[in-house]
C-alpha positions in Angstrom: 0.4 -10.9 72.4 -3.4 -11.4 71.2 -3.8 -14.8 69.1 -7.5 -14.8 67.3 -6.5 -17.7 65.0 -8.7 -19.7 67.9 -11.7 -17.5 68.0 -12.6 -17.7 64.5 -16.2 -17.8 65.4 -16.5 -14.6 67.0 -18.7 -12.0 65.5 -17.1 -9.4 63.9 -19.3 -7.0 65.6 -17.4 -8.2 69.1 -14.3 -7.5 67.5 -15.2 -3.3 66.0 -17.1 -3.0 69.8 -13.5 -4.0 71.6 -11.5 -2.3 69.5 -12.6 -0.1 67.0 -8.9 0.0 65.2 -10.1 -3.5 64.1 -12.7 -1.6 61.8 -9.7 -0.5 59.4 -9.1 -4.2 58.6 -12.7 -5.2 57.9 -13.0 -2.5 55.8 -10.1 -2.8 53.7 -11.2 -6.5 52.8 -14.8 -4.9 52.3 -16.7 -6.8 55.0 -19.4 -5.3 56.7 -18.7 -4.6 60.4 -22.0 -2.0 61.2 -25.4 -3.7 59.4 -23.5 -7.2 59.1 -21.7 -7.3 62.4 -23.2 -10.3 63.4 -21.3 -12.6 61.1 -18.7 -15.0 62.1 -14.6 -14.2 61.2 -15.8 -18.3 59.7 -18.5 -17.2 58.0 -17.1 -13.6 56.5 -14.7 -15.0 54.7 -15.9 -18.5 53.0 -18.2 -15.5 51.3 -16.0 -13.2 50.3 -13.1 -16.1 48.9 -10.9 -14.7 51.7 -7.7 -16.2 53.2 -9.1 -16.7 56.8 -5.4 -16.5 58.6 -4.2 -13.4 56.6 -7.4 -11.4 58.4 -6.8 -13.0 61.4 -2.9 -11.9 61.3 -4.0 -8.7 60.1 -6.5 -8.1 63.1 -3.6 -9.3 65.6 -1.1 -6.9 64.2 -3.5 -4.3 64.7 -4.4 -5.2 68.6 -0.9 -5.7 69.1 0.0 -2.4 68.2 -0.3 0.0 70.9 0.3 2.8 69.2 -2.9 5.2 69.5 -5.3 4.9 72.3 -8.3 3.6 70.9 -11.6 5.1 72.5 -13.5 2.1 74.9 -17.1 3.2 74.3 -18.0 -0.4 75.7 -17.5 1.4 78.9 -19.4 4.4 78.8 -22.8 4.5 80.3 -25.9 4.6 77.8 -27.2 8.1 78.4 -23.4 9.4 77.9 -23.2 7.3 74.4 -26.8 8.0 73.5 -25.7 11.6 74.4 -22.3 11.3 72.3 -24.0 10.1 69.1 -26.4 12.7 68.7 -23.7 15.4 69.4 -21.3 13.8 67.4 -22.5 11.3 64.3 -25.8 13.0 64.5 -24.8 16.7 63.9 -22.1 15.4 61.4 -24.8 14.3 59.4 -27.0 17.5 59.3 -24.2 19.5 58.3 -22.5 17.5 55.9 -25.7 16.6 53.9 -26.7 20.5 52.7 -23.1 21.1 51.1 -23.0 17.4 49.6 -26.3 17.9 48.0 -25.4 21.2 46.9 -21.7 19.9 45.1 -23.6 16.9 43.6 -25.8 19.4 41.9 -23.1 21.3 40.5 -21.2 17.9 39.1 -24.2 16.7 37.6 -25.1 19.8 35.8 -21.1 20.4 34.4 -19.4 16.8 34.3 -22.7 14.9 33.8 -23.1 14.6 30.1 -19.1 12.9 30.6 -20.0 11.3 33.2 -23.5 10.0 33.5 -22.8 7.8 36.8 -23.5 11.0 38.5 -26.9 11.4 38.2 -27.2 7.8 40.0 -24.9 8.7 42.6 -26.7 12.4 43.3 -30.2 10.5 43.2 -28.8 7.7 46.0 -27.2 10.7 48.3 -30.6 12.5 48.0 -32.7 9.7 49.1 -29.9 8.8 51.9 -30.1 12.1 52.7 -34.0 12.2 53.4 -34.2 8.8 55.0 -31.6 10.1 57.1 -32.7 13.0 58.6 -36.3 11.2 59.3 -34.5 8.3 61.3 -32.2 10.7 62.9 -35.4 12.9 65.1 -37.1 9.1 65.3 -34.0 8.1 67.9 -33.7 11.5 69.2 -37.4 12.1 69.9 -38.3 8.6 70.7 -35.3 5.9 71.5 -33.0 7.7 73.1 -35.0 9.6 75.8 -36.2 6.1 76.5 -32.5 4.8 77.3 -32.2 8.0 79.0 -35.2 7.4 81.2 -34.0 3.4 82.1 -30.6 4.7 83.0 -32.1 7.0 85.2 -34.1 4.9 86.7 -31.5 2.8 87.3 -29.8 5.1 89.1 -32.3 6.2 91.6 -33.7 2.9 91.8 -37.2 3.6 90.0 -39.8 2.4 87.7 -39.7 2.9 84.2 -43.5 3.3 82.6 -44.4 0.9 80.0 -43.3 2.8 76.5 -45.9 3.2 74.1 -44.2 1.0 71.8 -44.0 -1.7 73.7 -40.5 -2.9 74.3 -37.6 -1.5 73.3 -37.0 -4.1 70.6 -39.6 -2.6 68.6 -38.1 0.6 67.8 -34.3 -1.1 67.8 -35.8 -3.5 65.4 -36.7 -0.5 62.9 -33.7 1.3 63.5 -31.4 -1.5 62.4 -33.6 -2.5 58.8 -32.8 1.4 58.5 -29.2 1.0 59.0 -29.2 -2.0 56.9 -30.6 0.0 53.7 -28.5 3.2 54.0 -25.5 1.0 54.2 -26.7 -0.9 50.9 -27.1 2.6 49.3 -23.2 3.5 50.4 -22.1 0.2 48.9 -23.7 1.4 45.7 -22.2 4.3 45.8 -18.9 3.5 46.6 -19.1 1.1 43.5 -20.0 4.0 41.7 -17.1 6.3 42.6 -15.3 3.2 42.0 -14.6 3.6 46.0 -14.6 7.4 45.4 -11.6 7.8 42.9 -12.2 10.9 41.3 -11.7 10.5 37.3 -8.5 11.9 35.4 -10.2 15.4 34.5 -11.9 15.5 37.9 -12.1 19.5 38.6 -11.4 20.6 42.5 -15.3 20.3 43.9 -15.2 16.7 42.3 -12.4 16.3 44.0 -13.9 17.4 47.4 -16.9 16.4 47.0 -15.7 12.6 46.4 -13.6 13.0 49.4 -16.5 13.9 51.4 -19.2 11.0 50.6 -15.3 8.9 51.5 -15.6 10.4 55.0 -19.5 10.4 55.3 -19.6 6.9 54.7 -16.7 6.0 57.8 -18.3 8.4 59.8 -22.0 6.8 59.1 -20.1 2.9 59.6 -18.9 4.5 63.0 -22.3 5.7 63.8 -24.1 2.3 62.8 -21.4 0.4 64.5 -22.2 2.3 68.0 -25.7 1.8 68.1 -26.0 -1.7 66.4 -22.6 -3.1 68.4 -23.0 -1.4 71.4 -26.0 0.7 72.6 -29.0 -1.1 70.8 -27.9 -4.4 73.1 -27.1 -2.7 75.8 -30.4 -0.9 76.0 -32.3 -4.6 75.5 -30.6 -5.9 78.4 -31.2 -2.6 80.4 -34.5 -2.8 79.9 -34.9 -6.9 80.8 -34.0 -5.2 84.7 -37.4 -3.8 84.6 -39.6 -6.5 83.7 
């Protein structure tokens, strides 16, 4: 059996990149595992008002159940995860953002006069949207073929050249104040959708449409959560071989 009540000064981040079934729990309490990973179990809940050994149980429960495999990306080399994320999170994202920009339209210009807390919502999903898709070709067309290059190095015992940027940090640095803000724009929104319960006379694409920014926003946590947890540290350390 796995007892936490000890280890209540592990990060929370630790606890998503062992086991990402842990994620569930954070979430329902509303703590931040992706941007804010890097908070204590202590320290998460003195600011939140929560009861401390209730999580904990929660989060043992959870380990303890074995149930589901849950996927060890701990374990996968960097090029594969680097490679996994942009197939994966990063496609998700070009495809979902077209149709939710395209039903947010629509609910605006029917439901908005009723509901006005659209407009606000459909004006954070577009500017999500842009930031988004710029940050996205930055890691694809810069970071990642740099993690690519070390772990190929690596593996034929080579040099790596100096990156025009410097270190590694630099970029990871960006990408994470990124992360941080289009997680801040998902809290907002989810406080808007009043964690996206469609209203009483909600029609079908409100329905569908609420249900989608639901799943964008897991699906972006997940993506945050593997490159802030995971690959980001992994790719610092990688690249301290080098030097």
């Amino acid at each position: 059996m796995e007892t936490l009540h000890k280890d209540t000064q592990k990060h929370i981040g630790q606890f998503v990149a062992e086991d990402f079934r842990t994620a569930a729990v954070f979430s329902k309490y509303k703590i931040d595992f992706c941007c804010n990973g890097n908070r204590s179990i202590e320290e998460a809940c003195q600011k939140k008002g929560i009861d401390r050994n209730r999580l904990l149980d929660e989060l043992e429960a959870v380990l303890n159940t074995s149930t589901g495999q849950s996927i060890d990306y701990k374990s996968w080399p960097l090029d594969l995860l680097a490679e996994y994320i942009e197939k994966t999170h990063h496609r998700y994202v070009e495809e979902k953002i077209p149709v939710l920009r395209q039903f947010l339209d629509k609910l605006c210009r029917v439901h908005g006069e009723h509901h006005p807390e659209l407009f606000k919502i459909n004006e954070l999903f577009t500017a999500s949207a842009g930031e988004l898709s710029a940050h996205l070709k930055k890691e694809e067309l810069i970071l990642f073929p740099f993690i690519k290059k070390m772990v190929k190095a690596t593996l034929e015992n080579g040099a790596v050249q100096a990156p025009h940027f410097g270190t590694v940090e630099n970029p990871i640095a960006m990408m994470m104040e990124e992360h941080d803000t289009e997680g801040e724009r998902f809290r907002q929104i989810a406080e808007l959708t009043d964690n996206y319960t469609p209203p009483a006379d909600a029609c079908n694409t409100y329905r569908v449409t609420y249900a989608m920014l639901d799943e964008f926003e897991k699906d972006l946590h997940l993506h945050i959560h593997l490159e802030n947890n995971i690959l980001f540290p992994k790719a610092v350390k990688l690249e301290k071989q080098f030097n």
